[in-house]
N, C-alpha and C positions, 0 to 999 in steps of 0.2 A: 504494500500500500504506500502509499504517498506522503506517510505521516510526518516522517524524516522531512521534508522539503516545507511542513509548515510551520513543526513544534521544536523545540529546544527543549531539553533533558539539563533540570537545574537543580540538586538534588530533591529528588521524588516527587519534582514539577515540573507542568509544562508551561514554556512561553512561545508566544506568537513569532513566527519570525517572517511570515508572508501576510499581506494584506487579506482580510478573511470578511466578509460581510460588507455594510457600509461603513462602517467604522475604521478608524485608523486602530489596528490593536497591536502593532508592529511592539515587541518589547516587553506587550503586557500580559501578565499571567492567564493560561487561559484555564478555565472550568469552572464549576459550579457544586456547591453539595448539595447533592440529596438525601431524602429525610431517612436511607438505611443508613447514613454516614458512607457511601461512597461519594468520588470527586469523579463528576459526567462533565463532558468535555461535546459541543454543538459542532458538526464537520462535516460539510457537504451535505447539509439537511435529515443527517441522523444525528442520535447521541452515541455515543461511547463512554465507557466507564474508561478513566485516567490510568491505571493499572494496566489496563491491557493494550492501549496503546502503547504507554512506557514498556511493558514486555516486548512487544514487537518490535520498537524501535530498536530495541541492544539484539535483540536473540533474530530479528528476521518473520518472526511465527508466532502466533499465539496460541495456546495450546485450549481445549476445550474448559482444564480447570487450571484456575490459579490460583493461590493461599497468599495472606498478607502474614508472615510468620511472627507477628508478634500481637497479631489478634486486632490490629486498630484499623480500617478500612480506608480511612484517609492519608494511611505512612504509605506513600506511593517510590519511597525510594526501594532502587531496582534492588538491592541487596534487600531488600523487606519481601520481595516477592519470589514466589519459588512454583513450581508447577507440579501438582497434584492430580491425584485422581477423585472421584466421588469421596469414598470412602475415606479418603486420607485428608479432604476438604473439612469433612465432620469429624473427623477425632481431634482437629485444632478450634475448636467451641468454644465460646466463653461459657462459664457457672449460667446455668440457667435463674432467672429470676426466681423462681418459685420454690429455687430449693433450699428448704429450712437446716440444712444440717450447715451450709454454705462452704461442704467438699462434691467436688465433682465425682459424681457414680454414687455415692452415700447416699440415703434415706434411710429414718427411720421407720422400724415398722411396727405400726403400734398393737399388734395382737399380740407379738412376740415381748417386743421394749429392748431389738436389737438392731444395731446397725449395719443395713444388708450393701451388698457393693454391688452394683448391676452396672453393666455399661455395655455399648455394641462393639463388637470384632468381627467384620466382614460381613458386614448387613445384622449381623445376627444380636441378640441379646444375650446375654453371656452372665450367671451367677456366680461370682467369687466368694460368697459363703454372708451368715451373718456373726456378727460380734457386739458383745455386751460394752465393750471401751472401745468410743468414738475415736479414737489416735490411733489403735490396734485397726479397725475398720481404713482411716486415712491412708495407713503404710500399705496397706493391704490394695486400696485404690489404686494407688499412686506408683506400686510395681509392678502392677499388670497393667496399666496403662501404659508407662514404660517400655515393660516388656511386648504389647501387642500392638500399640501406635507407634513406635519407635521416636523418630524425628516430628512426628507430626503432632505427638501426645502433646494437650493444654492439662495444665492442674490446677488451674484457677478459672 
């Protein structure tokens, strides 16, 4: 694509470097946020997410998935971005809002009053066992997450 010929790579931004619209925007930062907290970028009467331009620019391709490895949607510098598959897109999650225990793959479960570790390993839902001490439970998380997301595992 032609990206190279309009944008400028200034770390994990782009600027204008060709006349674009009516406007003179030569210099000036281009894109926009949107309300998932990505940065969309208006070009030749589409949008683009800012990410995957920046990927194409350095690597040539964009690959179908991409990860921001440090979980912020708006860090569009290229060393933040790395290429994934589905699966390895979802095992770098942030904490769900809703979860009361506030460790990733933990709940409680309150028939029992123990702390169970459940999390997905290749689509699938996967039980690592329950535990009466919430730290025992955490360690428990946090090495099979480890162990089965490798690179990709988030713990927060």
């Amino acid at each position: 694509m032609e990206f190279n010929d309009y944008f400028e790579y200034k770390n994990g931004e782009l600027y204008w470097k060709k006349l674009h619209g009516r406007k003179n925007t030569i210099g000036k930062k281009a894109g926009f946020l949107y309300k998932d907290g990505y940065i969309g970028v208006g070009f030749n009467k589409k949008q683009y997410k800012v990410h995957r331009i920046i990927y194409e620019m350095h690597y040539g391709y964009c690959p179908k998935f991409l990860d921001h490895i440090n979980g912020i949607k708006s860090d569009n510098r290229i060393e933040n971005l790395r290429e994934t598959t589905r699966n390895q897109n979802g095992y770098n999650t942030k904490l769900n809002i809703n979860n009361t225990t506030k460790i990733k793959g933990v709940r409680l479960d309150k028939k029992t009053n123990k702390y169970r570790v459940t999390f997905r390993v290749n689509k699938k839902m996967i039980n690592f066992g329950s535990y009466f001490d919430i730290e025992v439970a955490k360690f428990v998380a946090d090495a099979m997450r480890y162990k089965y997301h490798g690179n990709f595992a988030r713990f927060n």
